[in-house]
Structure formats: C-alpha cells, structure tokens
N, CA, C and O of each residue as an XYZ file, in Angstrom:
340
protein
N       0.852     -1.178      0.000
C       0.000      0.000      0.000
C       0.898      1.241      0.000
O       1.887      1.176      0.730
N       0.659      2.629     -0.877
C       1.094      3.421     -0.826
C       1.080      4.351      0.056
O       0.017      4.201      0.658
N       1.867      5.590      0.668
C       1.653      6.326      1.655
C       0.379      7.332      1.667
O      -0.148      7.809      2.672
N       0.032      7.531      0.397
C      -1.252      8.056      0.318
C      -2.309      7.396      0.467
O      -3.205      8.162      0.820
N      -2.760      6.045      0.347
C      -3.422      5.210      0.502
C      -3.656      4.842      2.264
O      -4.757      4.845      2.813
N      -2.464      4.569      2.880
C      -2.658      4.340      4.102
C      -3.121      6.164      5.035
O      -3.783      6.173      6.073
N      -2.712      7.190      4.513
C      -3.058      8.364      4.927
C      -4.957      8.328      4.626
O      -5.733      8.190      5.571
N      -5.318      8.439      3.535
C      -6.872      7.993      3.514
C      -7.016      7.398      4.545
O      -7.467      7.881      5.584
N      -6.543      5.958      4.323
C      -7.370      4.769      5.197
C      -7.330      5.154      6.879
O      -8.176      4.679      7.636
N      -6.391      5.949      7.300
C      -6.310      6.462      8.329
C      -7.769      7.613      8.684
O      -8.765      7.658      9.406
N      -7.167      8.303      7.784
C      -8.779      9.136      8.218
C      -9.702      8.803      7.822
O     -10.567      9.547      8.285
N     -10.216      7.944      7.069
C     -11.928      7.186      6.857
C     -11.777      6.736      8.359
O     -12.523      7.278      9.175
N     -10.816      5.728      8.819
C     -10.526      5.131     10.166
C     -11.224      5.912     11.284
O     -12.109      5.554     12.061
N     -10.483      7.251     11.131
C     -11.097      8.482     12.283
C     -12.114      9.138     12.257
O     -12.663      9.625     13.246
N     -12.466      9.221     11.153
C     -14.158      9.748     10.718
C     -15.008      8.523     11.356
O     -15.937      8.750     12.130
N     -14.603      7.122     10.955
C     -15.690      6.171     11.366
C     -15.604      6.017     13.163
O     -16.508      5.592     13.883
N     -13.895      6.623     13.711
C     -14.618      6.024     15.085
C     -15.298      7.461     15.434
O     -16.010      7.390     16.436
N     -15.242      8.700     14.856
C     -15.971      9.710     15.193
C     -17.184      9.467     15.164
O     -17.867      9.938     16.073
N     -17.724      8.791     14.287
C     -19.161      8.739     14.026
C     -19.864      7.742     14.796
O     -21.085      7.796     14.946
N     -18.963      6.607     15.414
C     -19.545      5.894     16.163
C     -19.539      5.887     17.624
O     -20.108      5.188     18.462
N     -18.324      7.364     17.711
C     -18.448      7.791     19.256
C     -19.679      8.827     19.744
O     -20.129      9.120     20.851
N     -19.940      9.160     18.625
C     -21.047     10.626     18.218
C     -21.963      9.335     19.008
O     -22.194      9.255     20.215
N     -22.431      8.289     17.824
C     -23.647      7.580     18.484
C     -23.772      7.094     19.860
O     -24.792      7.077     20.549
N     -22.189      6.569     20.268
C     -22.292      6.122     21.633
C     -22.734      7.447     22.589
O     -23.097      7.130     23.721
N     -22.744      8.477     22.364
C     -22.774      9.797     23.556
C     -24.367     10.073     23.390
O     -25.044     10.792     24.126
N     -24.646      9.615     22.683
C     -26.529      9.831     22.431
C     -27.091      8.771     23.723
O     -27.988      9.065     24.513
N     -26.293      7.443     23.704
C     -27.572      6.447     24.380
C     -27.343      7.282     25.818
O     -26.362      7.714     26.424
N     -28.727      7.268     26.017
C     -29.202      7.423     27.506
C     -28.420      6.560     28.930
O     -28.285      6.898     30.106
N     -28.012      5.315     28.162
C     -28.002      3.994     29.424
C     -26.060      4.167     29.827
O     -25.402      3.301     30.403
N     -25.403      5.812     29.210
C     -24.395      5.691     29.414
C     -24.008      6.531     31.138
O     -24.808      7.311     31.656
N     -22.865      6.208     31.684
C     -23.251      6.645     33.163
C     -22.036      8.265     32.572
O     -21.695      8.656     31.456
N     -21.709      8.816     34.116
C     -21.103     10.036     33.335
C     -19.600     10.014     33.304
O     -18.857     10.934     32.961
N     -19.206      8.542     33.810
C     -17.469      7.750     33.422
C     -17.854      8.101     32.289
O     -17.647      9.222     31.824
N     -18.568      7.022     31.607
C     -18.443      6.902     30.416
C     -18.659      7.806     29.590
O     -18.305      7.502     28.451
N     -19.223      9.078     29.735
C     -19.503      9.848     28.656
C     -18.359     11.062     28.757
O     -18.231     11.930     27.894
N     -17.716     10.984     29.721
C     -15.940     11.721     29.361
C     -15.299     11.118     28.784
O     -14.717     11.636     27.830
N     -15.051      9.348     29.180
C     -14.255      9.264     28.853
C     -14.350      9.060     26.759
O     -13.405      9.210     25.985
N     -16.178      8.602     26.308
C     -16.295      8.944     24.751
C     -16.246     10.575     24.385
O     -16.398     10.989     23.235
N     -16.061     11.250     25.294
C     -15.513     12.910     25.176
C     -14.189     12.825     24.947
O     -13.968     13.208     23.798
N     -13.449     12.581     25.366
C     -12.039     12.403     25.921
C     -11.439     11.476     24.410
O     -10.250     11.685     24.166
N     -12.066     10.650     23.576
C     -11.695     10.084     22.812
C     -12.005     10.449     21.287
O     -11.388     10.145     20.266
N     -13.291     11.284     21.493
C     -13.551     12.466     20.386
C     -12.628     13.148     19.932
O     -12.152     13.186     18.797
N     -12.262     13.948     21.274
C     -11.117     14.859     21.427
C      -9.718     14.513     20.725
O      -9.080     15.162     19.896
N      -9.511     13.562     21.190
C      -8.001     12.423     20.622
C      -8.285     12.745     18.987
O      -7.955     13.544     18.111
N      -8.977     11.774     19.160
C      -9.065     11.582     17.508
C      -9.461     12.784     16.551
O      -9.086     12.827     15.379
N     -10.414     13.959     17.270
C     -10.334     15.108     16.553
C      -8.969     16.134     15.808
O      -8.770     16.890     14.858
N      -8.123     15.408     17.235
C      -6.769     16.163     17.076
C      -6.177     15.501     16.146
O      -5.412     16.097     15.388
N      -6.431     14.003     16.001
C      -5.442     13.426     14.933
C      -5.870     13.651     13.771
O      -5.110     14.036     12.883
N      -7.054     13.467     13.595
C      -7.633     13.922     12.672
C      -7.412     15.054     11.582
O      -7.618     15.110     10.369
N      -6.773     16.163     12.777
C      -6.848     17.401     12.252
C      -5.839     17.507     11.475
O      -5.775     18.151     10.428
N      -4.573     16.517     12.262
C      -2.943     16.581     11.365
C      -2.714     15.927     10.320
O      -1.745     15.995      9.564
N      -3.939     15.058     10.263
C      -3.989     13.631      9.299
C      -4.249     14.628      7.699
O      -3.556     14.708      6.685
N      -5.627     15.305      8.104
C      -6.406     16.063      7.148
C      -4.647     17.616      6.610
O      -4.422     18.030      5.473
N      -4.121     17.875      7.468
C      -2.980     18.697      7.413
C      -2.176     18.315      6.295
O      -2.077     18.920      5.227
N      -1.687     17.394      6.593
C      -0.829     16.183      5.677
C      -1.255     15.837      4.688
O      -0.424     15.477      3.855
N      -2.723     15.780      4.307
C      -2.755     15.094      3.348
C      -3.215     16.789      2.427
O      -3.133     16.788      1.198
N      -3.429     17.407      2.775
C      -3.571     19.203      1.946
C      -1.996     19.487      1.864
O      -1.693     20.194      0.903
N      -1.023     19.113      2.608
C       0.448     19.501      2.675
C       0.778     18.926      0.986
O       1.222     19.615      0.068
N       0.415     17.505      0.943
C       1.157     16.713     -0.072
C       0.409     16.872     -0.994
O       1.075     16.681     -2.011
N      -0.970     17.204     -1.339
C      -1.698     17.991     -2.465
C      -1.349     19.201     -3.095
O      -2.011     19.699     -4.006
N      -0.438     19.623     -2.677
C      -0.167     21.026     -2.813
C      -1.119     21.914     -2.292
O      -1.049     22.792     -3.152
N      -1.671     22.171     -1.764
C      -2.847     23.463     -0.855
C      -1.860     23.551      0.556
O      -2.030     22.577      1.289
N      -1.158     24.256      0.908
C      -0.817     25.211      2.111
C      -1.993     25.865      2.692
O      -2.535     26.851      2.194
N      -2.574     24.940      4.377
C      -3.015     25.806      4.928
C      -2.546     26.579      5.584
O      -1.695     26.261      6.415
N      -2.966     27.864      5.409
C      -2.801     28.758      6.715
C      -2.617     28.621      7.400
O      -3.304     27.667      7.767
N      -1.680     29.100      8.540
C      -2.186     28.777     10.138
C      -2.886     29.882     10.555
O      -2.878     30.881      9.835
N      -3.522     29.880     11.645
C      -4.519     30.111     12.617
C      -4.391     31.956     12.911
O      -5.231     32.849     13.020
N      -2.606     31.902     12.969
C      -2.522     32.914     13.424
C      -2.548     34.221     12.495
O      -2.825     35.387     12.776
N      -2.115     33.547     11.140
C      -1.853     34.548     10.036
C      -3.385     34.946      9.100
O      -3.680     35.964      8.475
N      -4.206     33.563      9.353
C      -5.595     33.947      8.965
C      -6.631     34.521      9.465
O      -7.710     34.812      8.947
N      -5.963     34.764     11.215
C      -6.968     35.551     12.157
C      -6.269     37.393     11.946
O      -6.879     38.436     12.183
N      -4.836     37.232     11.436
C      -4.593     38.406     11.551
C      -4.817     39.443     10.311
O      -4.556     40.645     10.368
N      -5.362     38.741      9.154
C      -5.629     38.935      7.847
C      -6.922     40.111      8.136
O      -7.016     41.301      7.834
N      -7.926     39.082      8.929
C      -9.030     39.350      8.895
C      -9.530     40.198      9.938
O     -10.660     40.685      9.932
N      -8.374     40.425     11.142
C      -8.469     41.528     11.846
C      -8.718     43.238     11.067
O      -9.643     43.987     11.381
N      -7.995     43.451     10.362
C      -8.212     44.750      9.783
C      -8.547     44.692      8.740
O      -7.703     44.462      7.874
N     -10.219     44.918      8.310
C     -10.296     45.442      6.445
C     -10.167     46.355      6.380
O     -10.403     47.207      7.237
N      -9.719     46.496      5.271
C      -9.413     48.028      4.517
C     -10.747     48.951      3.417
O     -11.268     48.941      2.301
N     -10.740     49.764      4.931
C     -12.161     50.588      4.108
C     -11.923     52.099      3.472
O     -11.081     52.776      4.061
N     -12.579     52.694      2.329
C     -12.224     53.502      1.667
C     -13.593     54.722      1.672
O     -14.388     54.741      0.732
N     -13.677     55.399      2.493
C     -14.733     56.911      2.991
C     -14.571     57.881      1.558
O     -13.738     58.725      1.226
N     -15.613     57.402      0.991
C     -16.149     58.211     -0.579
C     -16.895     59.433      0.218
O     -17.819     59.308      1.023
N     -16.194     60.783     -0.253
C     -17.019     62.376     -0.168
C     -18.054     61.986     -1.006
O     -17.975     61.271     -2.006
N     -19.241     62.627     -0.413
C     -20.430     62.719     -1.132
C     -20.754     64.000     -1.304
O     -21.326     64.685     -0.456
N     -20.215     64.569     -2.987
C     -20.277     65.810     -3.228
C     -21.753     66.359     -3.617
O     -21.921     67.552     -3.870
C-alpha cells in the first residue's frame, strides 16, 4: 500500500470512530465515566484527525494557513470613505 493510501485509510478510520463515538454519547443507558471518557476520545481523535487532514492538503499542494496569520488577515479590512459631493 502506498503512503497516500494508508493516509486515507487512516482518516476514513477516524471519521468512522468519530461517528460511532457521536452515536455512543446519544444512548441514555451511558453513566457520566463513560460519557468523558467517549468525550475524551472524540477529542483524541479530533486532534489526529486534524494533522492527518494537514498532511494530506500539505502533499496535495494546498498550504493551509495557520490560525494565526488567517486571524490576523481578517483583523483589519481596509475601508475607503467616498465624499459625497
């Protein structure tokens, strides 16, 4: 298997236990151990998730942004005050 191939299969991997931790936090019959600790594993995997999805836009060619340079973009627009003669 190629490195792009196992990068997919990784995140279908994390999407599916996302989706099946989503369902486990719905049933009622869970006590409140258990519903940190399917919090707590959301969390995990959200994060891996996030570097997985990183990596695989890195090796596509798309450069994301980081956080800090796209919050600071959008801190100041540039507005232009037309005289109304």
């Amino acid at each position: 298997m190629t490195d792009p191939d196992i990068l997919s299969r990784d995140i279908r991997a994390l999407q599916e236990l996302q989706r099946v931790a989503w369902t486990q936090l719905a049933d009622p019959a869970l006590t409140n151990f258990d519903r940190r600790e399917v919090r707590n594993r959301i969390r995990q995997s959200e994060a891996e998730l996030k570097t997985y999805l990183q990596m695989r836009s890195e090796r596509a060619g798309f450069p994301v942004p980081s956080a800090q340079t796209a919050g600071h973009r959008r801190a100041r627009p540039s507005f232009r005050l037309l005289a109304a003669d």
